[in-house]
N, C-alpha and C positions, 0 to 999 in steps of 0.2 A: 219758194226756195229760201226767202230769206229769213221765212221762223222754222224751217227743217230741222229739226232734233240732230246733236250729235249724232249721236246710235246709227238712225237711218240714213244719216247722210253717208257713216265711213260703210253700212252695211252697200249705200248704192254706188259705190265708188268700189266695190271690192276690197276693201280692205281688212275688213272683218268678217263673220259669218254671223249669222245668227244666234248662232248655239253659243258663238263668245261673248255677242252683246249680252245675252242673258246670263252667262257668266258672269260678266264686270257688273251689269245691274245688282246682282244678288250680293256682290262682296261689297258694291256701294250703300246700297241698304242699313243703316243707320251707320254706317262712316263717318257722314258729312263731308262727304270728299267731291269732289265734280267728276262727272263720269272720264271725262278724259284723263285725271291723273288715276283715275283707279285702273284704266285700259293700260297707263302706262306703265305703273306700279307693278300689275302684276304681270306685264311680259309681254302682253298679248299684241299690243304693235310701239311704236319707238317713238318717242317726241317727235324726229324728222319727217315718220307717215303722218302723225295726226296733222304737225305744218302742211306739208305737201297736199293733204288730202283737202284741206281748209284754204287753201291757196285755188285751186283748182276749183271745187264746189263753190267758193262765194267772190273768190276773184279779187279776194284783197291781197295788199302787195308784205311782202314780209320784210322786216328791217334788223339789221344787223346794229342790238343797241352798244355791244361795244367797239365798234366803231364809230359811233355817233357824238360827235360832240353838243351836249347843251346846252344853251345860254340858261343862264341862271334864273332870267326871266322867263320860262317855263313854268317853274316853281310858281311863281304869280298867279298865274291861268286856273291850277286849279289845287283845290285845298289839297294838302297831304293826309289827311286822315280817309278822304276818297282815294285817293293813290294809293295808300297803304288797304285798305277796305279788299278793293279790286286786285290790286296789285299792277294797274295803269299806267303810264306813263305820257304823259303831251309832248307831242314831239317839235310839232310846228304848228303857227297858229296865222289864220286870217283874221280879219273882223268877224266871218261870219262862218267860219268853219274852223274845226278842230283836229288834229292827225294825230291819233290813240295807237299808242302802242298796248298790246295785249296780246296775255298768253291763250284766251278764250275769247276770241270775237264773237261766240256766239251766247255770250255772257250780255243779254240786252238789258239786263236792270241797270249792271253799270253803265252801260253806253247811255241811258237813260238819262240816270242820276250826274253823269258827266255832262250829256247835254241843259240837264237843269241849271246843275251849279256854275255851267259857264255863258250858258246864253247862245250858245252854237251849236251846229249842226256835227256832231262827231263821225269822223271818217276812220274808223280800225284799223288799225294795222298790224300783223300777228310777226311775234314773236319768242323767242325761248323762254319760258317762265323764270328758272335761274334768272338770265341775264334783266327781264323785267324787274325781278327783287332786287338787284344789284343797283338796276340803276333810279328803281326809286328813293333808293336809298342815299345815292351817289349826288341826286340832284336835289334833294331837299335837303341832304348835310351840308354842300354846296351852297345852297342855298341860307342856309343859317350861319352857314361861317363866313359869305358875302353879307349878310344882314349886319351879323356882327363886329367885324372889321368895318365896315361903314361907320354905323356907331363911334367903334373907338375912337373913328380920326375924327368925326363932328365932338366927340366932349375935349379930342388931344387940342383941336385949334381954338376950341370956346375956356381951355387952361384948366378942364374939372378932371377927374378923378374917375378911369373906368366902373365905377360902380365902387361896392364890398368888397376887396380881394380876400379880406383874410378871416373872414366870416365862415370858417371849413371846418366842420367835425369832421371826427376822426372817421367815421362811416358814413361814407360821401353814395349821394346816389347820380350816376353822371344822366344827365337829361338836357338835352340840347333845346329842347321845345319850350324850356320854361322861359315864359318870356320875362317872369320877376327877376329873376339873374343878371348880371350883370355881363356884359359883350364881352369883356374878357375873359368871363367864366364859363360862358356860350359858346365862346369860339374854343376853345381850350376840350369843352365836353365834346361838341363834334366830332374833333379830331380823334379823341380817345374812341369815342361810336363809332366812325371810321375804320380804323383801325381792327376793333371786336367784330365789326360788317363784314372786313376781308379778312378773317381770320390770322392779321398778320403777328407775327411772334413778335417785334421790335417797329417803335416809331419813332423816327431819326428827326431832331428841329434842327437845322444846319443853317447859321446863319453864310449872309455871304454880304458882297461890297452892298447891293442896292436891296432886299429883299432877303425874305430868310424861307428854306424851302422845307418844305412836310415831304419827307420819303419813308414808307413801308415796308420793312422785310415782308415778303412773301413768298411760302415755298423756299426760305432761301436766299431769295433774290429780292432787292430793292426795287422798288417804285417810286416815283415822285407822284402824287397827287393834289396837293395844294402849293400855293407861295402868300407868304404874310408879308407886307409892306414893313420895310426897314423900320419906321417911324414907332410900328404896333409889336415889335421884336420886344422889349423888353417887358411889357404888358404882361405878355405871355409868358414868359420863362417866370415873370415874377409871379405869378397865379400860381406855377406848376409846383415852386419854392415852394409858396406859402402851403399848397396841400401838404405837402412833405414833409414841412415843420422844418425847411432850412433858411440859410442866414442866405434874404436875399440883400442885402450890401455889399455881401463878398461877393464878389464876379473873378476873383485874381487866382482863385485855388480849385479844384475840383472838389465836388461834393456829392455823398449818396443819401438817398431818401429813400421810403417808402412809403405807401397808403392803401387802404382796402375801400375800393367801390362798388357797386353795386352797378351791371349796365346790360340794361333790359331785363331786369328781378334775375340775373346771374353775377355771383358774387367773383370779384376779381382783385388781385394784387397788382399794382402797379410798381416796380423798380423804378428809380429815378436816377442817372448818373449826369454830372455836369460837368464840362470841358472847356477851361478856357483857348479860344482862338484867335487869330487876327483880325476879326470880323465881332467878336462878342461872343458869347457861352452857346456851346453846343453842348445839346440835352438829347437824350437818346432812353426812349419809355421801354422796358420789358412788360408786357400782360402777361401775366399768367393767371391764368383758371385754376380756381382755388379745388374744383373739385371734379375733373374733367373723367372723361371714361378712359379707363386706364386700357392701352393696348394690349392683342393678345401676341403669343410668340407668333405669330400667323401673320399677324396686323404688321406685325414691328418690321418683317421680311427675313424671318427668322424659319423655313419650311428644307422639306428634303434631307440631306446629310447635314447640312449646320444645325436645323433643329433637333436633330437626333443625338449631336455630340453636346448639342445646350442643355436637351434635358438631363441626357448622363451625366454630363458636371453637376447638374445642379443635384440631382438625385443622390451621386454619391458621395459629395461633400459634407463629412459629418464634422470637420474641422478644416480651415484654410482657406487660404485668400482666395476670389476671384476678381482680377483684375478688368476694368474696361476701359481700353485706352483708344484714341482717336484727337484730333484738334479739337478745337473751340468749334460748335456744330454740325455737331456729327452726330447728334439720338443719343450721347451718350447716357444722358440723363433720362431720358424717355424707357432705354431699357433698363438702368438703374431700378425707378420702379415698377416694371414689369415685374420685374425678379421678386422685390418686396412684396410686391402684392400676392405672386406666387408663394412664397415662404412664411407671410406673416399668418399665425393662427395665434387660438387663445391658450395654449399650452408652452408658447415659446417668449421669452424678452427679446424682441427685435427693436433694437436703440439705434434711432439715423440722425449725423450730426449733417447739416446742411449749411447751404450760404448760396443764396439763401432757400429757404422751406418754400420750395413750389406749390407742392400736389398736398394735402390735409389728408392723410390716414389712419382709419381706425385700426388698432393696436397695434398702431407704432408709436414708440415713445420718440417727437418727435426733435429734434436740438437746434434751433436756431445758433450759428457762430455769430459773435460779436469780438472782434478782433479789436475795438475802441475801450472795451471792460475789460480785456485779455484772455475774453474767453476763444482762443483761439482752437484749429482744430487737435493739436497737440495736445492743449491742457484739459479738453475738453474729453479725448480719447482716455486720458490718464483717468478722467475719472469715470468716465464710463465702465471700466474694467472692476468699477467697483463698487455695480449698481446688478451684477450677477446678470449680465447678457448670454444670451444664445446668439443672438446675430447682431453684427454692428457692420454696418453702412456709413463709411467715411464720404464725403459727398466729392471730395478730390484730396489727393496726394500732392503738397505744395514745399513740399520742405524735406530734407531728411531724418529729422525728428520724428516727423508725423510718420515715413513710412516705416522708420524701424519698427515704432511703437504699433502699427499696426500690423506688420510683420510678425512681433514677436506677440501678440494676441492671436494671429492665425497659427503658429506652434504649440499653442497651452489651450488648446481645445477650442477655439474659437473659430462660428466662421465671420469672414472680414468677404465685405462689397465694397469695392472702391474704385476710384477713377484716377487716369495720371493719364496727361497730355504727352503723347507719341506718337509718331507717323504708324506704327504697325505694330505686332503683337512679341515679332522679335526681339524688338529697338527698346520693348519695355523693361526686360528683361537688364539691358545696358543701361537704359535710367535710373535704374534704382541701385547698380553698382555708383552710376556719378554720384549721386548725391549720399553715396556713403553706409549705405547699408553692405551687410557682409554678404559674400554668396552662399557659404551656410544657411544664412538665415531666409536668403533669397527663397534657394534650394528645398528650405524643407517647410515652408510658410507659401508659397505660390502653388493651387491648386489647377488651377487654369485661365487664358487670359482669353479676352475678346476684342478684337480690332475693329473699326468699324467704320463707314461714312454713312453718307443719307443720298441719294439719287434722284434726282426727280421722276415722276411716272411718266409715261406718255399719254395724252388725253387720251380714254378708251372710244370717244365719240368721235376725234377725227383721227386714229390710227390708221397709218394706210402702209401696206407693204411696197420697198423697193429694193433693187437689186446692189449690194452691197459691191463697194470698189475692193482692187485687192490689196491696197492699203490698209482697208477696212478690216478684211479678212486678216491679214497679216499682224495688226496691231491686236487683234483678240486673238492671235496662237492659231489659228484654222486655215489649214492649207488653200492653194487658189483657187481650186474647184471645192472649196468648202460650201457652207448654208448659201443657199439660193436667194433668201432673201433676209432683212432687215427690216424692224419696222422705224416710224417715225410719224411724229403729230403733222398736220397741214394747219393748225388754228381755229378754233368756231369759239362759239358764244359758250361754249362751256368753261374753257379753259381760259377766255379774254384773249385768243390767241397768242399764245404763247410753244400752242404744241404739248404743253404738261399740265398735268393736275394733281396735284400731291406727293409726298415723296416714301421712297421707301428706303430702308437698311438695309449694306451689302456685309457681307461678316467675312472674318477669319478667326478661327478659333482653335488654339495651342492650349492642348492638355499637355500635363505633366506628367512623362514615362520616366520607370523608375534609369534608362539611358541619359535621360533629357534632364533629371533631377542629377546623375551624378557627373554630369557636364556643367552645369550651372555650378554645383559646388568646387569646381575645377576652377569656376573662374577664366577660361581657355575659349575667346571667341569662336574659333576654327572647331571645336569641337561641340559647341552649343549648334551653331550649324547644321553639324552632322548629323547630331542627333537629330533635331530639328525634322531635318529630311526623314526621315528614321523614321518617324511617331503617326505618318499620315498625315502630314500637316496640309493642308488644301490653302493658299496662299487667295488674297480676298477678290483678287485681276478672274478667276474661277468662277466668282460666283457671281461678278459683271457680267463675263462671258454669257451667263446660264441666261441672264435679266434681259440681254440683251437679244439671245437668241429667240425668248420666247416673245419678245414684242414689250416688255414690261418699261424699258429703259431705252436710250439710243448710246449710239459710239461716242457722239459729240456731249452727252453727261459725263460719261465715263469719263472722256477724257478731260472733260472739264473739273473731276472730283477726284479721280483718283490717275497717280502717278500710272503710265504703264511701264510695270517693270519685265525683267522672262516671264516669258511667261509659255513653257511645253506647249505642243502643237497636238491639236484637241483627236482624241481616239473615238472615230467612230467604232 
């Protein structure tokens, strides 16, 4: 039993059939894949069977690695180039025995090569492949950034100098492994690897009274994952300076940087912003992917009647603004270039002024803003108008200069993409009165606006339905005997438990009727309203409702992102 082939094992356990093995065989057949991720790949049974089946058949125990806390000395046990190889993890160790975590225990070259390279007898343990990459990952960056931080404080108490700090060109490759680097440059790369590992958008260095803490945006949501000893706090920030090319002797003013690296042969932009605190300078890293896959309308949560009124704005917009408004993280930038990538061809001038230039696109002329030269978005606008555009992409609306001026370029045949910070798609309309723009201009330069946030998903792996309260009910508009059920995550190794994995965009989208256009130039709240009502306007609490009924979202997202306002009481 214990050298039983995959295949025959799940064929005598029932869990396959025959005809399917020799399905996944034929698609594995110069793949290079291992039979079980091609059985999983293509449909035919689910991580959870292949666990379950491999639990039962060989009688090894399964471990939940993110729940597991590791000692750093793990890492020690056994090389990481074998962990990365296999995809392995040591979990616990004796003198003469070893606990392997893997996603394939019936993977015996590894089990092999582990027992070689460690001198022990290796005991398997099966696990979620994800969560194994995770935390090989997790425990040998740990691992390097303990290594590293050791170091620092052996040269801070012998009075030397962490290494090189300012030995940085300008196309930096981040590499944690290299041992010729310097531990503040080690421990600094980690972190960024980290960070690119959990795909987080933003890493937070917050100093505080004893220690300074490494937290991750993720999905949204922060994490804490590391803490650097108080002593190794300025090490660090000063590293981050020097990549950035800023003045690290000022600690007393905030300051922005940036630099382009390289982290794992994918090329990335780093933002760098500095905060002085009561504690010392808070730094907070933006990654962005210089050349990432761009969403489709599908992808962004763009599907049903909002995608049908997205594409008709976009289709019949031969001149005039489309607004996307929303706070600070809410996609708005993510459909910004959706649209771009939809619109841009080699027959049109599509000029985008940014701040900064995330995403690198071909033919799009692209505009870094530099507000320190004066190339601000205004003056920047002024001139674009006079480089003979088809489409200009203001990357935000900051001032009332900038919006007139791109107001009155979406009237003289122009179309304008741009963004301005508002709760909704109504309230923007009232933004652009405050800050001074006329409602004629409003009136006949606004083609249609998009409101927007971001939701997190619910993990598809541990979704489980249950019966919603009539609060529940009541707060999404659907009477007491409305939908029967709700869904919601329980947590597993996919999501880190948390219940969610990835997020999606909820919309509201206000087209301009010619009602709705001479209400605006009225100037007349009470009858923008009206119109408002008037034009089909689907209010964005709708298209939670829908997220939510179908399992996609929960109540407790919703109401953690968006305001519940009326919301009509749902017509079956």
């Amino acid at each position: 039993m214990k050298y039983l082939r995959l295949g025959d094992l799940l064929i005598r356990n029932g869990t396959i059939t025959q005809e399917e093995l020799e399905h996944a065989l034929a698609l594995q057949k110069g793949s290079g894949k291992r039979l079980g991720t091609v059985l999983i790949e293509s449909g035919i049974i689910t991580e959870t069977q292949l666990i379950d089946a491999l639990m039962t058949q060989l009688g090894v125990e399964y471990i939940d690695l993110n729940q597991y806390e590791f000692p750093v000395e793990m890492a020690q046990i056994l090389p990481k180039s074998i962990a990365k190889k296999y995809t392995v993890v040591p979990v616990r160790a004796t003198r003469t025995e070893l606990y392997l975590a893997m996603a394939d225990p019936l993977n015996f070259v590894a089990i092999e090569e582990v027992g070689s390279a460690t001198h022990r007898r290796v005991i398997p343990m099966i696990t979620m492949e994800a969560a194994a990459e995770r935390a090989v990952q997790n425990l040998y960056s740990n691992q390097g950034a303990a290594r590293a931080i050791e170091e620092m404080r052996r040269d801070l108490q012998s009075g030397q100098q962490s290494g090189t700090l300012n030995a940085t060109p300008v196309q930096m490759v981040v590499d944690e492994e290299n041992a010729d680097t310097a531990p503040a440059v080690r421990l600094v790369n980690s972190i960024i690897e980290r960070g690119y590992t959990e795909l987080a958008s933003d890493i937070h260095l917050e100093p505080g009274e004893e220690h300074m803490a490494i937290r991750m945006r993720i999905d949204g949501m922060l994490h804490q994952v590391l803490t650097v000893p108080k002593e190794l706090e300025n090490a660090v920030i000063s590293r981050l300076k020097i990549m950035t090319h800023l003045d690290i002797a000022q600690r007393q003013i905030p300051q922005d940087g940036h630099v382009n690296v390289t982290v794992r042969e994918e090329p990335m932009d780093l933002r760098i912003a500095t905060m002085p605190t009561i504690y010392g300078e808070k730094v907070v890293i933006r990654l962005l992917r210089r050349s990432p896959e761009l969403a489709t309308m599908e992808g962004i949560g763009l599907r049903g009647e909002n995608r049908e009124r997205f594409n008709g704005l976009l289709d019949s917009t031969k001149e005039g603004a489309i607004l996307l408004v929303g706070p600070t993280g809410s996609g708005k930038t993510s459909t910004m270039y959706t649209i771009i990538d939809r619109l841009r061809d080699e027959t049109k001038n599509l000029i985008s002024l940014e701040d900064p230039v995330e995403y690198h696109m071909d033919q799009v002329c692209q505009v870094q803003i530099n507000e320190k030269v004066g190339l601000t978005f205004a003056s920047a606008l002024r001139a674009v108008l006079r480089q003979d555009p088809d489409i200009i992409a203001v990357g935000e609306i900051r001032d009332g200069e900038t919006a007139e001026i791109a107001m009155r370029a979406a009237i003289t045949g122009h179309v304008v993409l741009t963004t301005i910070h508002t709760n909704d798609a109504v309230s923007s309309l009232d933004r652009l009165m405050d800050i001074g723009v006329e409602p004629y201009i409003i009136a006949g330069g606004v083609r249609g606006i998009v409101s927007q946030r971001l939701l997190r998903r619910i993990c598809p792996h541990c979704r489980k339905p249950y019966t919603p309260t009539a609060e529940e009910r009541r707060l999404l508009g659907f009477p007491a005997e409305g939908p029967e059920q709700f869904y919601r995550g329980e947590g597993c190794d996919k999501c880190f438990h948390t219940g969610y994995r990835g997020r999606i965009g909820v919309f509201e989208i206000l087209q301009m009727t010619p009602k709705l256009r001479r209400a605006v130039y009225s100037g007349q709240r009470e009858r923008i309203e009206e119109a408002v009502k008037a034009s089909g306007f689907r209010p964005i609490m709708e298209n939670c409702r829908e997220l939510v009924v179908d399992g996609t979202t929960t109540v407790e997202e919703v109401a953690r992102t968006v305001a519940f306002g009326e919301l009509p009481e749902h017509e079956e």
